[in-house]
Residue, then its C-alpha position, 0 to 999 in steps of 0.5 A: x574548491x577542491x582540486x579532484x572538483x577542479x579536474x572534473x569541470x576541466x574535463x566536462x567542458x573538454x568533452x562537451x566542446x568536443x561533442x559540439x564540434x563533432x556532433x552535426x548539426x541535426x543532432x545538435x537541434x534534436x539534443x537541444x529540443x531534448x533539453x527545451x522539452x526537459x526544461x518545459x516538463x520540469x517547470x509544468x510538473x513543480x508549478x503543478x505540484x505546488x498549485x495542488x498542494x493548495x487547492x486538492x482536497x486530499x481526504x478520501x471518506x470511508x464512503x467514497x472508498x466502499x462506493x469505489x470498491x462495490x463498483x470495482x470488486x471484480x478488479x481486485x482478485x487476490x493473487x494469494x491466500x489470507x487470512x485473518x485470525x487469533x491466538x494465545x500461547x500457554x503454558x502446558x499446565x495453564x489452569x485456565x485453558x478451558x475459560x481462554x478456549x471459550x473466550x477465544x471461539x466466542x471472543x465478544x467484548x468480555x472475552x476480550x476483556x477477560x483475555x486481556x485481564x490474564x494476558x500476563x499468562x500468555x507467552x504471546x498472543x496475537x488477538x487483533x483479527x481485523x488484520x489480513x496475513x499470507x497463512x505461512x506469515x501467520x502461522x510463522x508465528x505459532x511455529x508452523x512453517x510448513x505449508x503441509x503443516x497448517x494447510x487442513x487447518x485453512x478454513x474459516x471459523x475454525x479453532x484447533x489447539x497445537x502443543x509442542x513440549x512446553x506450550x500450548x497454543x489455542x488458535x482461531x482462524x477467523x475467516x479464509x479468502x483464497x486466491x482469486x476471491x474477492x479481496x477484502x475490503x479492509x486489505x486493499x483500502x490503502x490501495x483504493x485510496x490511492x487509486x481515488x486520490x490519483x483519479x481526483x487529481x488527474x480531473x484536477x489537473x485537467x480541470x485546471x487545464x482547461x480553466x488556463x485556456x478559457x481565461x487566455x482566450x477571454x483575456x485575448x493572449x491567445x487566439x485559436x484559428x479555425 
């Protein structure tokens, strides 16, 4: 054991003998209720826990999510702008520009597949527009930080080609929600899930709670008096 361990425990119990002598009398039963109810707390919260973890049902369906949400839509309000959308940078004298530029405003599944045959044309591309981005996270990614910069181009189903001396990129902006809109489904899922997994286990919880005490009064460990 070391001594810096040693002098610490010598001067806690110094301290605390000195607290109890000092302290009076209420503020000793008030501390000591403190750490009963600590104590209480701490043995209800693991046991509940633990009892959880073998009896919750922990998945969440796509369906109980988009109940939830069509029920609910108006609580989720966006506090920004996003977006969602897709893009390719090229070379500046890339012979296939007016082939991707079709591709990437159709974009059906042999666009797609078309894209992904040539991709190793691309010095990047960013095709995955199910994802949800912030305009200026975005748009960070085809060198256009400024929001004076990008802000006409906000707008859904809108493409527009940008060049700068080496490359060209051809964007498509999918689909625009702005601030205070409805947030989208596929952003805020798992957000929802939480949500749903926190109310199941608080009627789980209360559920079982109850369940405590109708078995206490049927076994006669407890008695309520009227």
């Amino acid at each position: 054991m070391s001594k810096n361990y040693i002098d610490k425990w010598i001067k806690e119990q110094l301290l605390l003998e000195k607290a109890v002598f000092n302290l009076n009398p209420s503020q000793q039963v008030y501390l000591e209720n403190l750490i009963q109810q600590y104590r209480n707390d701490l043995f209800i919260k693991t046991y509940q826990e633990e009892w959880l973890k073998t009896r919750m049902d922990t998945l969440v369906t796509s369906d109980e999510i988009e109940a939830y949400y069509k029920d609910n839509k108006q609580n989720f309000k966006l506090h920004q702008d996003l977006i969602r959308g897709r893009y390719v940078q090229l070379p500046l004298a890339n012979f296939n520009k007016v082939s991707v530029s079709r591709a990437m405003k159709r974009f059906n599944e042999t666009d797609r597949n078309f894209l992904d045959s040539i991709s190793l044309q691309f010095n990047s591309a960013y095709l995955n527009d199910s994802v949800w981005f912030r305009p200026q996270a975005f748009f960070n990614r085809i060198n256009m930080s400024s929001p004076k910069e990008y802000e006409r181009y906000l707008k859904s189903k809108r493409f527009f080609e940008i060049e700068d001396s080496i490359d060209l990129y051809l964007v498509f902006v999918e689909e625009l929600r702005r601030r205070n809109e409805i947030a989208p489904l596929s952003h805020i899922t798992p957000t929802l899930k939480h949500i749903l997994l926190n109310k199941r286990k608080l009627e789980t919880m209360r559920q079982f709670e109850n369940d405590i005490l109708e078995e206490a009064i049927k076994n006669k460990t407890l008695e309520i008096y009227e």
